[in-house]
N, C-alpha and C positions, 0 to 999 in steps of 0.2 A: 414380455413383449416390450421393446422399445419405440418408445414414442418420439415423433420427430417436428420438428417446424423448421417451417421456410421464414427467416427473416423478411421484413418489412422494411423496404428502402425504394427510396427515390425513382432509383433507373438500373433499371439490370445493367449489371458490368460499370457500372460508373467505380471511379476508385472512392476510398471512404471519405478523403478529405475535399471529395466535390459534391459528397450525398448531403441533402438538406437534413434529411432525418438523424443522423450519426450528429453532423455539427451541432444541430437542435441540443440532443442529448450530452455534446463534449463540452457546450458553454453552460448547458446545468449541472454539470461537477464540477466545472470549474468554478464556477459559482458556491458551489456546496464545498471546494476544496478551499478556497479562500476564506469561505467563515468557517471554518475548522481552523483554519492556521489566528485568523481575526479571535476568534475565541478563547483560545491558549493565550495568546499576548494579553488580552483582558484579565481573565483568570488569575493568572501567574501576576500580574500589576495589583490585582483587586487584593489577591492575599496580602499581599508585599508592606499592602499600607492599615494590615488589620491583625498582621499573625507576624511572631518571629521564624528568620529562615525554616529551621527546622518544621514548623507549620505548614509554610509555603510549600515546601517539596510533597508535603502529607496529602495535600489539595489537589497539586497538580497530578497527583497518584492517583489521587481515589478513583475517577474513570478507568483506571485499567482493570479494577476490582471486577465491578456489574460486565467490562466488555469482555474479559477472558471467560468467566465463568458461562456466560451466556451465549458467546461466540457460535459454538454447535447447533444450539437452539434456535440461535437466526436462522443458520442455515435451513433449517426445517423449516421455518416459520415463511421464506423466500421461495421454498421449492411448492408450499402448499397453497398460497396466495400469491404467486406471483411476486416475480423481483420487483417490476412496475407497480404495480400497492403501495409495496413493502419502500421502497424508496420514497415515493411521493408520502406518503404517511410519517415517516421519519424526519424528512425534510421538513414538513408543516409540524411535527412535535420540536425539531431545533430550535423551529422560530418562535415558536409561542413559549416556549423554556427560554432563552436568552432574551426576547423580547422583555417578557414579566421580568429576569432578572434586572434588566438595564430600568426597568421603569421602577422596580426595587430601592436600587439602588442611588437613583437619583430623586427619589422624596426622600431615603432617610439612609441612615450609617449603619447597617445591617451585620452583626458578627462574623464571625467564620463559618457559623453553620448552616448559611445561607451558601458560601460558595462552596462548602463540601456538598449539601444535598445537589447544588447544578450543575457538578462533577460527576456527583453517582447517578443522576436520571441520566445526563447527556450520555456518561460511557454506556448504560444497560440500550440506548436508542441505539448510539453507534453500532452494537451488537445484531441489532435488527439489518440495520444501514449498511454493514461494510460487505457482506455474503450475497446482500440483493444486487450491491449496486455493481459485484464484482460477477455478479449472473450475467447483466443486462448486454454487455456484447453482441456475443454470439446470436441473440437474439433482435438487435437493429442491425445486422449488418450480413453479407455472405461469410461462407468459411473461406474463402477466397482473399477476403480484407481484414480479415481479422489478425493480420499481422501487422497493418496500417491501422489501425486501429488502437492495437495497443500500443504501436509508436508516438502516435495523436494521444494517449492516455497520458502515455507515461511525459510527454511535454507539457501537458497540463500539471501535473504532481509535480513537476519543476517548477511552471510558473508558481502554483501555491504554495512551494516551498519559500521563494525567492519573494515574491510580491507581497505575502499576507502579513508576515510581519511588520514591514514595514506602514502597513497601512493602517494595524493596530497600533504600532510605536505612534502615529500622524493624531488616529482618533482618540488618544490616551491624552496624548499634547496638548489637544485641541479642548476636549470635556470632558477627559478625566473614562472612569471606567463605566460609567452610564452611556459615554456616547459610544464608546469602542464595541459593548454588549449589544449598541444598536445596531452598530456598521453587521454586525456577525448577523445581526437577525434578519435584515432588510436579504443581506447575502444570500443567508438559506430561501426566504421568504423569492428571492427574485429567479432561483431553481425550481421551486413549483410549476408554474404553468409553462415553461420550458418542457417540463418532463411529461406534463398533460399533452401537448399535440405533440408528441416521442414515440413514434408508431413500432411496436411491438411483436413478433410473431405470436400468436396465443397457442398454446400447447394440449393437446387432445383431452380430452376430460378421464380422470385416472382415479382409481379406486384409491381410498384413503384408510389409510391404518391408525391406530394409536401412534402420537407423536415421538414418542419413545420409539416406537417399532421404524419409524420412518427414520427417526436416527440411526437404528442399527441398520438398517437397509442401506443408509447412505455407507456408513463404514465399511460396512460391506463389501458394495458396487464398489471401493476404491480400492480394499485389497485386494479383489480377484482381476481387476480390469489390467490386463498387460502394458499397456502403457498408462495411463491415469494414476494406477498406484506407484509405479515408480520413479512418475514424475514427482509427485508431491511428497514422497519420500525423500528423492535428490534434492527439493527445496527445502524440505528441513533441515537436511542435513549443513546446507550449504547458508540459511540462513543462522540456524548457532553459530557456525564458525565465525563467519564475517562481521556479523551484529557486531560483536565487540571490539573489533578493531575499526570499523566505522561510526561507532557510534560514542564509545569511550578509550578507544585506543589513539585516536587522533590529537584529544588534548591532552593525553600522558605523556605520549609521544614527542609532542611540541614542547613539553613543559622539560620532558628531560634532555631536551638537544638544544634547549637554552633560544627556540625561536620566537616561543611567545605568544600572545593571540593571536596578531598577525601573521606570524607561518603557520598557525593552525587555519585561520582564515583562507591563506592563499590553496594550502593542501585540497580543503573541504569544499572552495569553488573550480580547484581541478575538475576533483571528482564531479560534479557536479554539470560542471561543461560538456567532460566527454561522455558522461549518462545521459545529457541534453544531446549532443551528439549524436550517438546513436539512436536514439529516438526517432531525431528528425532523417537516419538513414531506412531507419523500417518504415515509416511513414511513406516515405519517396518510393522506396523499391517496391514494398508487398510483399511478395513471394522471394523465399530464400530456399534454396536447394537442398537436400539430402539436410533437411532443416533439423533432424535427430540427432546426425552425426555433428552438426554443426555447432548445436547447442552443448553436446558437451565437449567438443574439443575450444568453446571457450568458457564454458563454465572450468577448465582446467588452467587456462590463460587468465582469467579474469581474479582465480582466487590465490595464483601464484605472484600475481601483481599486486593484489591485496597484502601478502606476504611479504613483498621485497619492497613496500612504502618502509616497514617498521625497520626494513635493512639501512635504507640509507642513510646517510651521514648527514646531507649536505640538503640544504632546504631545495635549494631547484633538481636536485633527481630526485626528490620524492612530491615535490607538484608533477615534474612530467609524469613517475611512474600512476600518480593518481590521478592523471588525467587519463591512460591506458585503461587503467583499473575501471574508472567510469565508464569509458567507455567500451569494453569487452564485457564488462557485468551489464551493463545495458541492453545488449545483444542477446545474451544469455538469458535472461529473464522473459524479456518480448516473446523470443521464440518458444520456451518455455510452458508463459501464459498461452500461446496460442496455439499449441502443442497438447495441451489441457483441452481446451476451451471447444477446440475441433471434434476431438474425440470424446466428449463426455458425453451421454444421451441427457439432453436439456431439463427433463423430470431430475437431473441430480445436482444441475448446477450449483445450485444453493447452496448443497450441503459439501460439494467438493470444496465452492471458495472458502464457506465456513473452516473447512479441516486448514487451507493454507494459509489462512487468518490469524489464525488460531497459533499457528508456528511463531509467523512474522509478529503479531503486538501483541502473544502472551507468552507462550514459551520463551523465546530467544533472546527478550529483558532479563531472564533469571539468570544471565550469564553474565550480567556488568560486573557486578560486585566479584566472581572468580574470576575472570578475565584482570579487571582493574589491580586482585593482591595477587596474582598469577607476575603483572607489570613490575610492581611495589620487590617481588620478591626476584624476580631471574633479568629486568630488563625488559624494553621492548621487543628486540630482534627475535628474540627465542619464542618470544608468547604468540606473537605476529605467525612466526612460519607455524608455528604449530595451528593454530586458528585456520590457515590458508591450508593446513593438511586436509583438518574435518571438511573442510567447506569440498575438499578436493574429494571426497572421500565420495559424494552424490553423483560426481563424474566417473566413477573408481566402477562404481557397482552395474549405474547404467549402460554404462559401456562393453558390459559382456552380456545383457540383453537385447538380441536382433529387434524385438517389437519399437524399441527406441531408438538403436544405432540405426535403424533403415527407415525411422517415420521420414513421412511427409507432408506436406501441409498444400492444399487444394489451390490449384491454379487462382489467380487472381482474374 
């Protein structure tokens, strides 16, 4: 039996970025996105002045240990209590963890195994955090804006891309790593009662299995579902590929074409533009057409531009091509997520975001280091288009399934 709920917003047919309830919720992650990014700049500072390099890197790791391994487990733990809990409850552990660390820290000079243990609670919380908070959509908004929606998402992940560092570099400046742990905590801390009057669809009340059981149900529901399985399929596929040429292929790149930090700089605020870009065009429009086919005729576009960044020679064809890049992988993902998001029955949300989570910040890190002597050994150009193949390869398969070439996504 599939259980259904009607989101909770403002005004029927309002678009998302005039609904009070959506904004409510978009200024508490961004809030919660910003002390994520406040955090890491502490973090990574705190080590810096207590551990050699090799340490630091160890530190800045150790969160990905607790959120991989647990990442499935969120899922469950979000689909059985509720994303809204599960988020508010993480949220208020962020802050009272980074809180206590900065008040730590600023009575006394505390070793490194002070900031490996706020690395490994923080990543096992993110665990809980990242599957709830990637549930909560579908559930404040129609299926109708949920393409605006996550155009408004994904603008937010930009600003906290862009803004939190620098606000951590200000509070580092200013008090050193006691006050930078505080900005990060007041941030989480200022996402809670935001998320308290964040009005929710609540979801029928549903028999309950052993948590195990409810994972394999979740795994399940994703393989057999005609389009939900092969979307999140094509996102793995497409997330190995690219991870590495965006994420360490950039500064190989830069380093062996003789540009420097700076043309790595210029390339990575292309991209970065025309993903902001596209954001703020799903935001505007809503509804995209034959939104199945669309997604993957540019999930095709977007990983072949990813491809021909590593081709070029000349520092300004490979900002414009990664400004395309941006902006066509932009496109791709939004409709993507809302292509997911639409189609999942709300009892599985949890455990769907968990599986795509789970791709993006655990699996497709394991590919730096092959990717990086893949570089070392053949060049850029060759390792680039081959990366841009796999990522092609999610377009490759989806595209001889009708359930996907013909979705659609619900008037706005």
């Amino acid at each position: 039996m599939t259980a259904t709920a009607t989101p909770a917003t403002d005004s029927a047919g309002r678009p998302a970025y005039r609904d009070g309830n959506v904004l409510r919720w978009l200024t508490a992650y961004t809030a919660s996105l910003l002390g994520d990014s406040v955090y890491f700049v502490a973090l990574g500072f705190a080590a810096a002045k207590v551990a050699p390099p090799a340490q630091v890197g160890l530190v800045m790791a150790a969160g990905a240990v607790p959120r991989a391994v647990l990442m499935l487990g969120g899922g469950v733990v979000a689909d059985r209590f509720g994303p809204r809990l599960v988020v508010i409850g993480s949220d208020t552990v962020r802050c009272a963890l980074i809180l206590a660390a900065a008040g730590t820290l600023a009575l006394a000079t505390p070793g490194l195994w002070l900031l490996v243990a706020v690395a490994l609670v923080f990543g096992a919380v993110d665990a809980l955090f990242m599957p709830a908070v990637g549930a909560l959509p579908p559930r404040i908004t129609t299926p109708g804006q949920l393409v605006r929606l996550q155009g408004l998402r994904a603008l937010t992940v930009r600003l906290g891309t862009v803004a939190g560092p620098p606000i951590g570099g200000l509070a580092m400046g200013l008090g050193g790593a006691a006050a930078a742990f505080t900005v990060a905590g007041v941030l989480f801390a200022t996402s809670v009662p935001l998320l308290l009057t964040t009005r929710i669809a609540p979801l029928p009340p549903a028999a309950r299995a052993p948590a195990f059981q409810e994972l394999r149900d979740g795994l399940g529901y994703i393989r057999r579902h005609r389009l939900v399985g092969p979307l999140v399929l094509s996102g793995a596929l497409c997330e190995l590929g690219l991870v590495g040429p965006l994420n360490v292929g950039m500064v190989l790149l830069a380093d062996q074409r003789g540009w420097g930090a700076a043309g790595y700089g210029w390339i990575i605020a292309a991209f970065g533009a025309g993903a902001a870009a596209s954001a703020l065009l799903l935001a505007v429009r809503g509804r995209v057409r034959r939104a199945g086919a669309v997604q993957i005729g540019t999930l095709f576009a977007g990983s072949a531009a990813v491809g021909f960044i590593g081709v070029a020679q000349v520092l300004a064809a490979a900002v414009g091509v990664a400004f395309l890049a941006g902006l066509i992988c932009g496109v791709c993902g939004g409709l993507a997520a809302a292509l997911i998001q639409t189609a999942t029955d709300p009892a599985y949300l949890g455990r769907v975001t968990s599986v795509m989570s789970l791709t993006g910040f655990g699996l497709a890190p394991l590919a730096y280091p092959l990717f990086a002597a893949a570089v070392g050994a053949f060049g850029a150009p060759p390792v680039f288009l081959a990366s841009a193949a796999l990522a092609a390869l999610g377009g490759a398969f989806t595209a001889l399934l009708p359930p996907v070439r013909t979705a659609e996504l619900p008037c706005g």
